[in-house]
C-alpha positions in Angstrom: 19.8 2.9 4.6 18.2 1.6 8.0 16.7 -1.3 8.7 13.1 0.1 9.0 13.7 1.4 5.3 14.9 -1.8 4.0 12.2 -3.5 5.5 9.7 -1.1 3.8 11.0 -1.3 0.8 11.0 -5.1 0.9 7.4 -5.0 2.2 6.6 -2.9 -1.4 8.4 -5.0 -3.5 6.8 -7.9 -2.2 3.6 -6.2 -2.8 3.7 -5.0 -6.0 5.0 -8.2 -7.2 1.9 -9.8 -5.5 -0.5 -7.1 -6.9 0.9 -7.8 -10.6 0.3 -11.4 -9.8 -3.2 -11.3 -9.3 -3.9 -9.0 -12.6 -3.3 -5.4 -11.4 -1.4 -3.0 -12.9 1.0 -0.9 -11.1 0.8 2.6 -12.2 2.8 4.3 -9.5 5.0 3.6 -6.6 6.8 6.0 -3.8 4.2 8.7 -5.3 4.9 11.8 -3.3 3.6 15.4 -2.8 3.1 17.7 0.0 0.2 16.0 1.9 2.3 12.7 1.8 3.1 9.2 0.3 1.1 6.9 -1.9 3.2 3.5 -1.3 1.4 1.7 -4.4 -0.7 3.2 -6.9 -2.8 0.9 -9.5 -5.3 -0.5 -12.0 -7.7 -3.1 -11.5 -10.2 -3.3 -14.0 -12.2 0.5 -13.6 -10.8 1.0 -10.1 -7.8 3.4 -9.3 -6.5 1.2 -6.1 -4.3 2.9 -3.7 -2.6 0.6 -1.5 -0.8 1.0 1.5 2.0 -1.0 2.6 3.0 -2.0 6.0 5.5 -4.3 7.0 6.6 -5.2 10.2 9.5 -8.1 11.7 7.3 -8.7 15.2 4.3 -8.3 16.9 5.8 -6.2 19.5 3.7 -3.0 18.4 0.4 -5.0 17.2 -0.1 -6.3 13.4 1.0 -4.6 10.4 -2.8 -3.7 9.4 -3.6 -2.4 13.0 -0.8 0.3 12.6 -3.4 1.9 9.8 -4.7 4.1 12.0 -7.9 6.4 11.4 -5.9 9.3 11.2 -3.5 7.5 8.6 -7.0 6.2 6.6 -8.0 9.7 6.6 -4.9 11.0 5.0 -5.3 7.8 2.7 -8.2 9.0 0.9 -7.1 12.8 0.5 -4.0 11.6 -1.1 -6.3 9.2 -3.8 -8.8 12.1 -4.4 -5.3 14.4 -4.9 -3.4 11.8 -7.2 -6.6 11.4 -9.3 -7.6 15.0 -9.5 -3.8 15.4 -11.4 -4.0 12.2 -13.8 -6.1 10.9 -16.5 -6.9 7.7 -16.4 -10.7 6.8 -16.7 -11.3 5.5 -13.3 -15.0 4.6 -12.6 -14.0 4.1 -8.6 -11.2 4.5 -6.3 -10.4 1.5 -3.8 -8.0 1.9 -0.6 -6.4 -1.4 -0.2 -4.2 -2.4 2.7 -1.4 -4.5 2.5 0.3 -6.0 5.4 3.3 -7.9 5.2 5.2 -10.1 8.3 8.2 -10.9 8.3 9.7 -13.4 10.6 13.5 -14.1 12.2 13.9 -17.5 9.8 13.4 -15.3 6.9 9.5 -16.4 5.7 7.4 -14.4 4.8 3.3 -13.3 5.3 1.3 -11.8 2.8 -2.2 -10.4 4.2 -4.2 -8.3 1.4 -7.0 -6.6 2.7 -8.9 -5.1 -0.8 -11.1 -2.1 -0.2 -10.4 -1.5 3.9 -10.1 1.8 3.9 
């Protein structure tokens, strides 16, 4: 595994361990399908939260939440209206949630939820 992937995969753990922290249920993670990824899917209260997960080592290519790009926020809400459509669940809303994780040389840590961003 590269480091990029062992970076993401750190950045979700840390985030889903966060998110169940604060209450939310994780439903999903890694959820795939031909459109794309779903990093994090959950419950909060009514609301089918999808977050996205970004993790990043350096600043040299701009925060972790500026690398959501509107492209990427586009393809964000057709893959929540897509994993919805195919599960039950009894969602009264759907929330895009960022996540955005830094994580520097010494080994700490930065945790930056952005609820409802997308």
């Amino acid at each position: 595994m590269g480091v990029k992937d062992e970076l993401g995969r750190f950045g979700e753990k840390v985030a889903a361990d966060f998110l169940g922290s604060i209450g939310y249920s994780i439903i999903e993670r890694n959820w795939r399908c031909r459109s794309g990824e779903i990093d994090i899917v959950a419950r909060e209260g009514d609301a089918l939260v999808v977050v996205e997960v970004k993790t990043r080592s350096g600043r040299g290519y701009g925060t972790p939440a500026e690398s959501v790009t509107y492209t990427k926020a586009r393809r964000l809400r057709g893959l929540a209206a897509q994993w919805a459509r195919g599960h039950e669940g009894g969602f009264a809303r759907i929330r895009i949630d960022v996540i955005a994780i830094e994580r520097d040389p010494r080994g700490g840590t930065t945790l930056r939820h952005l609820p409802g961003v997308i």
